[in-house]
VOPA-462280 format. One record per residue (C-alpha): x, z, y. Coordinates in steps of 0.001 Angstrom, whole numbers, padded with zeros to 6 digits, always signed. Last residue first. Example, Ala and Ser with C-alpha at 12.3 -4.5 7.8 and 13.67 -1.06 7.14 Angstrom:
BEGIN
+013670+007140-001060/+012300+007800-004500/
END
This chain:
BEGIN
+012371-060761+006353/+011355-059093+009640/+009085-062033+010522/+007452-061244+007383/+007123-057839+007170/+005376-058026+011013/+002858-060601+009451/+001977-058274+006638/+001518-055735+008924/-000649-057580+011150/-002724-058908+008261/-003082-055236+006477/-004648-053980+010194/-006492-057014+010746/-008262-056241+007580/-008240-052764+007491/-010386-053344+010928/-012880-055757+009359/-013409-054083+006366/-014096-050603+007792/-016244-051946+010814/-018596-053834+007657/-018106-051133+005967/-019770-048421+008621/-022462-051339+009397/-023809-051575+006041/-023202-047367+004968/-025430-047089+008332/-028213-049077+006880/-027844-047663+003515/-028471-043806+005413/-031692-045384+007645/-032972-046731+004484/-032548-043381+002525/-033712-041289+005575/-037111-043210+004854/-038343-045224+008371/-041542-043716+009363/-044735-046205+009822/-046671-044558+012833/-050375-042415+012354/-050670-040511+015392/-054466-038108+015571/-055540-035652+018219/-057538-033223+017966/-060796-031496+017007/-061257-031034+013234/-064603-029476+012215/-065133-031269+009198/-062093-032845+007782/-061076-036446+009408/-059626-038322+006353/-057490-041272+008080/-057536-044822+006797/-055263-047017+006282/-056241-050798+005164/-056300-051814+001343/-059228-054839+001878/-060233-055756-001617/-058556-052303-003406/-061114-050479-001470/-059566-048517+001680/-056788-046470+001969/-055795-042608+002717/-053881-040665+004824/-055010-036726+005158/-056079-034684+008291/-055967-031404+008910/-058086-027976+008133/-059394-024914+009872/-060069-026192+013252/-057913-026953+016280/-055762-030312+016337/-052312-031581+017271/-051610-034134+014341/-049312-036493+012808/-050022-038930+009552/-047305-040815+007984/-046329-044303+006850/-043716-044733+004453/-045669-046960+001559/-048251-049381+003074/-052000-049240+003606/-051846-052319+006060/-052876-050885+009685/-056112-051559+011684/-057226-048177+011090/-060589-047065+009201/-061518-043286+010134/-062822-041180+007731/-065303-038586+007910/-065602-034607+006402/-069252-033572+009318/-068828-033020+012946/-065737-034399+013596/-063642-035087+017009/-060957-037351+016840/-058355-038397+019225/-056316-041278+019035/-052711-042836+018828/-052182-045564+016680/-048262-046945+015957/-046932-049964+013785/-046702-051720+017055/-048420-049921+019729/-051778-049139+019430/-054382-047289+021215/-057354-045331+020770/-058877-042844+023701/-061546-041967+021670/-062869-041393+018184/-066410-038975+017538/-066677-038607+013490/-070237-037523+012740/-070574-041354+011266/-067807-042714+009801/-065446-044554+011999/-064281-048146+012459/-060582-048617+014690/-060636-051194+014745/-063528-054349+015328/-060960-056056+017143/-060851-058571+014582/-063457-058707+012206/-063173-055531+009736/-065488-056611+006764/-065253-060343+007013/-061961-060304+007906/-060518-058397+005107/-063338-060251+002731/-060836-063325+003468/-057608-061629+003283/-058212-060517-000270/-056098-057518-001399/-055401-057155-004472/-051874-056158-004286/-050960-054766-001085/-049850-057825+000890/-046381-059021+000246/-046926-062229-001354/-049578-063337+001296/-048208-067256+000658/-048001-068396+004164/-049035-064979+005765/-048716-065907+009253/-052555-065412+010050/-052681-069088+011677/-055355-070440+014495/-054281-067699+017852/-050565-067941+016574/-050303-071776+015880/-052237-072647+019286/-050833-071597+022389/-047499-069362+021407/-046420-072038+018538/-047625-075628+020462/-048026-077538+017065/-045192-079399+015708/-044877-083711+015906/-045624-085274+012898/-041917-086543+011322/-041870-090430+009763/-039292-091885+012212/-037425-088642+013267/-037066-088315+008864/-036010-091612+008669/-033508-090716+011299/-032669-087830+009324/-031700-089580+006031/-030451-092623+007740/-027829-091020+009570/-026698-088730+006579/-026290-091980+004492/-024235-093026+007047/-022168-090947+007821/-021665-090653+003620/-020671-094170+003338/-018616-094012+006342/-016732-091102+004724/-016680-092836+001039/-015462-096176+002562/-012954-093952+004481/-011180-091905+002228/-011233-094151-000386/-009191-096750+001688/-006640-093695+002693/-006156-093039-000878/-005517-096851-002279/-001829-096406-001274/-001593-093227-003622/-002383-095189-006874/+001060-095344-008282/+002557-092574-006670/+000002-090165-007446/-000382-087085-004824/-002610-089264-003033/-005369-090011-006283/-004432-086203-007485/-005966-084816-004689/-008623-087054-004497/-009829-086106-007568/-009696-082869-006971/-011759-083079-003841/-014664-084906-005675/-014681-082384-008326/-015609-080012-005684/-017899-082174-004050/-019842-082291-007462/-019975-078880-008007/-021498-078241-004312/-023566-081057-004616/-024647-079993-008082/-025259-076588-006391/-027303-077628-003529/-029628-079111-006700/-030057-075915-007670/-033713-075512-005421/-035286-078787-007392/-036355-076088-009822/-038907-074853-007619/-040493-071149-007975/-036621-069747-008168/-038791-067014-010419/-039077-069929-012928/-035265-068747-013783/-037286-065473-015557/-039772-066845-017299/-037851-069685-018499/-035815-067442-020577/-039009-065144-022346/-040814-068595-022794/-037972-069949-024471/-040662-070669-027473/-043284-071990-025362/-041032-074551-024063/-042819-075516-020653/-039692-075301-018738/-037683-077296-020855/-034736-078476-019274/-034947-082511-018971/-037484-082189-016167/-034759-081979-013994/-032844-079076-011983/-032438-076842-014389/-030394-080058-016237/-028458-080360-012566/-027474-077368-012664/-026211-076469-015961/-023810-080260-015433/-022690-078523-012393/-021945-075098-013490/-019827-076997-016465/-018132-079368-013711/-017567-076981-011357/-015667-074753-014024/-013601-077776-015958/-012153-078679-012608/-009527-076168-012230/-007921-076787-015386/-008058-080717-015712/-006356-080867-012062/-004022-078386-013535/-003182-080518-016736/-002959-084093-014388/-000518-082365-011590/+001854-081230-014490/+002147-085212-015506/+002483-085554-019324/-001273-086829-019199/-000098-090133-016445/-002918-091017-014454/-005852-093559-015098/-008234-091428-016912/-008018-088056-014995/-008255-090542-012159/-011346-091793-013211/-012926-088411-014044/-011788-086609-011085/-012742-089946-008703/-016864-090038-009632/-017259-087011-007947/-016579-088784-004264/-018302-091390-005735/-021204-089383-006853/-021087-087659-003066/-021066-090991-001209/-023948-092428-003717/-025978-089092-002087/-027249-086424-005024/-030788-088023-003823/-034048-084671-003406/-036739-087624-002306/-039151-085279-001033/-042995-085384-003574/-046360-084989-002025/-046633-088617-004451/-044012-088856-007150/-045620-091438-008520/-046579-093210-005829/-049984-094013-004225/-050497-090589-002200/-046934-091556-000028/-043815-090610-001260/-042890-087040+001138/-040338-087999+003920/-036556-088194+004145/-036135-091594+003503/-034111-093272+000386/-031012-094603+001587/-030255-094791-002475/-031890-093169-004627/-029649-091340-007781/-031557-087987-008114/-034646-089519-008247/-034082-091318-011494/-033791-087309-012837/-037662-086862-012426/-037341-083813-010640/-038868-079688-011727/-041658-079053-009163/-044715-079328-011830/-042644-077145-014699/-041623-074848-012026/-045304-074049-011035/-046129-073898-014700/-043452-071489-015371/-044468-069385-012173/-048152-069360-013159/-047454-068608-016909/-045305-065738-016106/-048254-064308-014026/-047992-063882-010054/-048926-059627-009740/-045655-058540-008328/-045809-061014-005079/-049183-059166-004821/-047440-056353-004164/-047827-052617-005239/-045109-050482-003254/-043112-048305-005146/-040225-050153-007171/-039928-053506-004936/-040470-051328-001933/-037703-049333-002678/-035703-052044-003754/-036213-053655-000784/-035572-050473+001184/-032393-050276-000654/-031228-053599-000606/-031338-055034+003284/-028915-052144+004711/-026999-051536+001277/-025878-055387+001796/-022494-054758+003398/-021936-052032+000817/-023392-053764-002383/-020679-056148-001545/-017849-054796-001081/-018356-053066-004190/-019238-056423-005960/-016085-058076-004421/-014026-055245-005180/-014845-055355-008700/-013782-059460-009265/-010290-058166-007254/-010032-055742-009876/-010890-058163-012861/-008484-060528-011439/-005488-058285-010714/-006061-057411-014607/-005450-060760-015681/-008634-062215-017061/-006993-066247-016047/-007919-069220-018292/-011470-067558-019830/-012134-065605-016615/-012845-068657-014921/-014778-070007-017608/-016954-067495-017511/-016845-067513-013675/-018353-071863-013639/-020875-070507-015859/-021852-067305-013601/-021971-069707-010676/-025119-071599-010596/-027507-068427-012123/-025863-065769-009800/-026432-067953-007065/-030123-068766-007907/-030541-065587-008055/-029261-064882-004439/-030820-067945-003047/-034042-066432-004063/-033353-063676-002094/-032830-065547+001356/-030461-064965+004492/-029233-061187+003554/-028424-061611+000044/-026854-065285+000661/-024383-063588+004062/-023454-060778+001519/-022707-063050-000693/-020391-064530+001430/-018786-061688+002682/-017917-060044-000420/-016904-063297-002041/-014522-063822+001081/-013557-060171+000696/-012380-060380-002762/-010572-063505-002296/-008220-062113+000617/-005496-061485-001521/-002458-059814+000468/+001097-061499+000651/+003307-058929-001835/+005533-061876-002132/+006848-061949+001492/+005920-065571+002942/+009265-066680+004499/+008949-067572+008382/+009561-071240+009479/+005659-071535+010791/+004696-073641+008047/+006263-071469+005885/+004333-068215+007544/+000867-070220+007444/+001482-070551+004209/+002039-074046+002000/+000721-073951-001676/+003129-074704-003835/+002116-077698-006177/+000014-077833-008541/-002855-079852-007116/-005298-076979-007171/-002821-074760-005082/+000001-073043-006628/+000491-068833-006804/-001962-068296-009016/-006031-068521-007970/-008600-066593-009639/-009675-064704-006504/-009083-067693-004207/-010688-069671-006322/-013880-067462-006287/-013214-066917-002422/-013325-070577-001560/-016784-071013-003650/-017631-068416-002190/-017638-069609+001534/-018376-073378+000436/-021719-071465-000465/-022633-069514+002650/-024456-072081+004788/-026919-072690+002071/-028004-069156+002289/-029278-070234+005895/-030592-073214+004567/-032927-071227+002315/-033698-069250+005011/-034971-071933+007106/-036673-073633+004803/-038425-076253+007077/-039193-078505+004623/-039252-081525+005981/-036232-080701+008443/-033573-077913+007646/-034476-077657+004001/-034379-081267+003631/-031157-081591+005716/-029428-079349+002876/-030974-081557+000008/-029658-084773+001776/-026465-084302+001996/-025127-084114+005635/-023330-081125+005579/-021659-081398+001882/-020748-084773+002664/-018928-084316+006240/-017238-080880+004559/-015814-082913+002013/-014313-085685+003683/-012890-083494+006229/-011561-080948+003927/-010435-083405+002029/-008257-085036+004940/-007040-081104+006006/-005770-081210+002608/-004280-077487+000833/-007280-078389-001373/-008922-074834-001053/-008129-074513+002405/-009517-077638+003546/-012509-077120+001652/-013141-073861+003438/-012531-074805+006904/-014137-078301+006682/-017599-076139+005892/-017130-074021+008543/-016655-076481+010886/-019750-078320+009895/-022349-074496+008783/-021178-073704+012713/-022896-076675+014265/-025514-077050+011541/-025759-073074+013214/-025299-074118+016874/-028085-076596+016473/-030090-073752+014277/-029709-071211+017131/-030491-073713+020532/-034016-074850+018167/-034962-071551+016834/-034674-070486+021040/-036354-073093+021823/-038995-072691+019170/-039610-069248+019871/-039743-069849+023869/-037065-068595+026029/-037340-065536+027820/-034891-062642+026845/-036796-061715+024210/-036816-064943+022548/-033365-065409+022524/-032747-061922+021060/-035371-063251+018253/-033027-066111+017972/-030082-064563+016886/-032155-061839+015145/-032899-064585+012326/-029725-064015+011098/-030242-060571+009568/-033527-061503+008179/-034735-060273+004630/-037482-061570+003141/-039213-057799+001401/-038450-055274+004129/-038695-057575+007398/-041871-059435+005678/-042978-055635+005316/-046562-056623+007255/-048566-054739+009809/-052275-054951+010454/-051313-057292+014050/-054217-059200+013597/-052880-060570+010505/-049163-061551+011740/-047815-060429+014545/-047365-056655+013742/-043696-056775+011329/-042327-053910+009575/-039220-053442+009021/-037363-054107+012654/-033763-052536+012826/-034277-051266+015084/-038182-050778+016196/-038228-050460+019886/-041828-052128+020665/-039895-054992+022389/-037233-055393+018918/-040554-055094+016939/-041753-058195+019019/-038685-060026+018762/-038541-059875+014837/-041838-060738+014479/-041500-063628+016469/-038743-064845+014479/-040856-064118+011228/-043535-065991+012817/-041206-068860+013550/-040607-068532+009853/-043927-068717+008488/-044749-072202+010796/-041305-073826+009717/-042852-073443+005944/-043903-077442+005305/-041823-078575+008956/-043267-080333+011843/-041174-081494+014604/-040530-079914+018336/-040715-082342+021107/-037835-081384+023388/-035624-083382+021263/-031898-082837+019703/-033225-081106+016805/-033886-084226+014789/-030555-085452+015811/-028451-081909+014609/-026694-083100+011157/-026145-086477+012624/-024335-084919+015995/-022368-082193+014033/-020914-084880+011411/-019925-087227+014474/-018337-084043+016199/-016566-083342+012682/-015283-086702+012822/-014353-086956+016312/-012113-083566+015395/-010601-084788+012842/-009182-087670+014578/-008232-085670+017753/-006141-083255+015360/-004575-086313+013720/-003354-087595+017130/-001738-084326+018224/+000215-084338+015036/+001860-087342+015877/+000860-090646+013749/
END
């Protein structure tokens, strides 16, 4: 088979992957997700501050009335501007959701092969992998029935990491043992031995790409891949580790100053209710979402909740995939069948001992087997119940197990006894997994309600709060409205004369006139970072202050004899403007010392 031919191959493949990933999106009719509602707000949210030149967008004025809401400070967003761009320039939100998260399952394909072809030196692993880790049915149920769409969004970013980890610890030979081949060797040219690392950036950038797409993503990272790290460091701590391991965290507390600093700031200074959830409510909401481990091994099961008279009722089938297991299933029969002496046997042992001890912590978070409602680890399962959902790590037992899976394989072709059975595996466990990603979202098409109109009817009926987390803690959305109605803002005291009001974004603009010390009730969130401006005559000016603790909206203490006018507007800290900047600098900086140290690399080579 010519080269040509195998490139056409792979590519049909990936084209079939991209098609079964995207058929629930390929439909005007847009379908109903659990949280799909919150995020299309976020996306509008995004748009709108982008109209009402806020960049980059913090706070967010289409949800509750428009009262103003950190969702842009506390979730953060970076990819979601994609599609608020779209929006602005005229298409609907949920077109332009729908033309971003085809071209994203799109991307998360290709992207996927990439990395798993790189790590196993196999463009036929990368295949197989990349088809199984895109259409396993976790990832789709964030995408579809759930609707997660920054969950999925960190999702996208694993294979990345878990190619710069090995990358970072690798030696000199690929996972099978054998010489990795470079682009220069395959090219004729000699690869120079001071070849540049790139494993510290790839970590960089892919945690970077988790931080900034979901923070709950980003613990859970930390959690999945510390173990599989430990051990890492227990084979190779060579010093060029450790420093490569320290420019990854530099790098990436630089890319991701722009999203961590005014969430930490807000996390530090503003009271949220998000702050206020008990560590017996988040253990006993992880104790009630952790899986029945049977349900882990369905088979074709469909990708809608089990009906009120199961079980599991309200419950998504979360399956590992049979195509994955077996895929898995090949490192530990092949470590069985081949020869021990071999050299390919002791370093296919090696590098899978990490995936498989992150995998096996996984998948026991995961289940109801880890005990969540241990009284005694109370002070432990406090903290991982902060993932809210336990089911959440079961990306990383896919991720673990695919890993394994490519291994395995890799020894099953490089073996010369069992190497003619390598292209029959291939495909039974590639048509296997096509198809279990083919009945996984056309079960989903099958059983999916169809999505309200967004614009017409989800914005005028929904606050876009889903959860409230990040209102000012206390505050009760529901005596809100009954107190201040909408459109009942601004509310003054009496002897306090306001006119000419209006509102733009995070911004009021009116003029007061007071007879007698008044306040003046905004329709803004009492949030840190906003200030008060004023062009007045009298003797005294005017203070910010909030509400009761039930309602926490701004108000504006009009002294006695003030005449003026009044701009209250939500000022960006120079701190958040500064990290934001530091982002974007390093991100430049990386990129062009990047090309920079590959072109002279390349121009040592062909020299040599």
């Amino acid at each position: 088979m010519t080269e040509r031919q195998k490139r056409i191959i792979v590519a049909v493949i990936l084209l079939a992957t991209i098609v079964i990933a995207n058929i629930p999106l390929l439909s005007r009719t847009a379908l109903w997700g659990a949280d799909f509602d919150y995020h299309l707000f976020r996306i509008k949210g995004i748009a709108d501050g982008l109209e009402n030149g806020q960049f980059p967008v913090r706070m967010q004025t289409v949800q509750l009335h428009g009262y103003g809401y950190p969702n842009s400070v506390m979730y953060p967003d970076a990819l979601l501007y994609i599609p608020a761009v779209l929006n602005v320039l005229g298409l609907s939100v949920v077109h332009a959701y729908q033309v971003f998260a085809v071209a994203f399952n799109a991307l998360s394909v290709l992207v996927a092969y990439v990395c798993f072809k790189r790590i196993f030196s196999s463009r036929k692993i990368g295949i197989l992998a990349g088809t199984l880790w895109s259409l396993s049915a976790y990832r789709l149920s964030d995408v579809y029935p759930r609707g997660a769409v920054a969950e999925w969004l960190a999702i996208f970013f694993f294979p990345v990491l878990a190619l710069g980890v090995y990358e970072v610890f690798r030696p000199d030979t690929g996972a099978s043992g054998a010489k990795r081949p470079s682009r220069a060797a395959q090219t004729g040219r000699r690869r120079s031995a001071d070849a540049p690392n790139w494993g510290w950036l790839l970590c960089a950038a892919a945690a970077t790409g988790i931080i900034n797409s979901h923070v709950l993503s980003t613990e859970m990272t930390v959690i999945a891949f510390a173990p599989a790290i430990i051990v890492l460091l227990v084979y190779n701590h060579a010093l060029r580790v450790w420093l490569r391991l320290l420019a990854a965290g530099v790098g990436t507390l630089l890319l991701s100053a722009g999203f961590l600093v005014p969430f930490l700031d807000y996390t530090l200074h503003a009271d949220l209710a998000v702050f206020s959830i008990s560590a017996a409510d988040k253990v006993a909401l992880a104790t009630g979402k952790a899986l029945e481990p049977g349900r882990m091994f369905l088979l074709f099961s469909p990708m809608t909740q089990f009906p009120e008279s199961s079980a599991f009722s309200g419950q998504l089938p979360y399956s590992l995939g049979w195509a994955t297991m077996g895929f898995a299933f090949l490192w530990f029969v092949l470590l069985t069948l081949v020869r021990r002496h071999d050299g390919t046997f002791r370093t296919t042992l090696r590098w899978g001992v990490p995936p498989l001890v992150a995998g096996m912590f996984c998948a026991w978070l995961t289940t109801t087997f880890f005990p969540w409602s241990s009284e005694r680890l109370r002070p432990i399962t406090a903290i991982l119940a902060t993932v809210q959902f336990p089911a959440r790590f079961t990306s990383f037992v896919v991720l673990a197990m695919i890993l394994l899976g490519g291994l395995g394989f890799r020894l099953l072709a490089a073996d010369g006894q069992f190497a003619r059975y390598a292209n029959i595996v291939f495909a039974v466990l590639l048509v296997f997994g096509l198809a279990e990603g083919g009945v996984t979202v056309s079960t989903y098409m099958t059983n999916a309600k169809a999505l309200a109109p967004f614009e017409q009817v989800t914005m005028a009926e929904n606050n876009g709060l889903a959860g409230a987390e990040y209102l000012p803690k206390g505050t009760d959305v529901a005596t809100l409205e009954e107190r201040y109605p909408a459109g009942s803002l601004p509310k003054a005291d009496d002897g306090v004369t306001v006119t000419d009001f209006s509102k733009t974004g995070t911004t009021v603009t009116f003029a007061a006139a007071a007879r007698r010390d008044g306040e003046v009730v905004l329709p803004l969130l009492a949030y840190p970072h906003y200030v008060v401006e004023t062009q007045y005559t009298g003797s005294a000016d005017c203070t910010l202050t909030r509400t009761d603790s039930a309602t926490n909206l701004l108000a504006v203490k009009v002294p006695r004899g003030f005449d003026g006018t009044v701009r209250v507007r939500f000022r960006e800290p120079l701190a958040w403007k500064l990290a934001f900047a530091c982002s974007w600098i390093s991100a430049i900086g990386m990129a062009v010392g990047g090309v920079i140290v590959r072109r002279r690399h390349r121009t040592r080579a062909y020299g040599e």
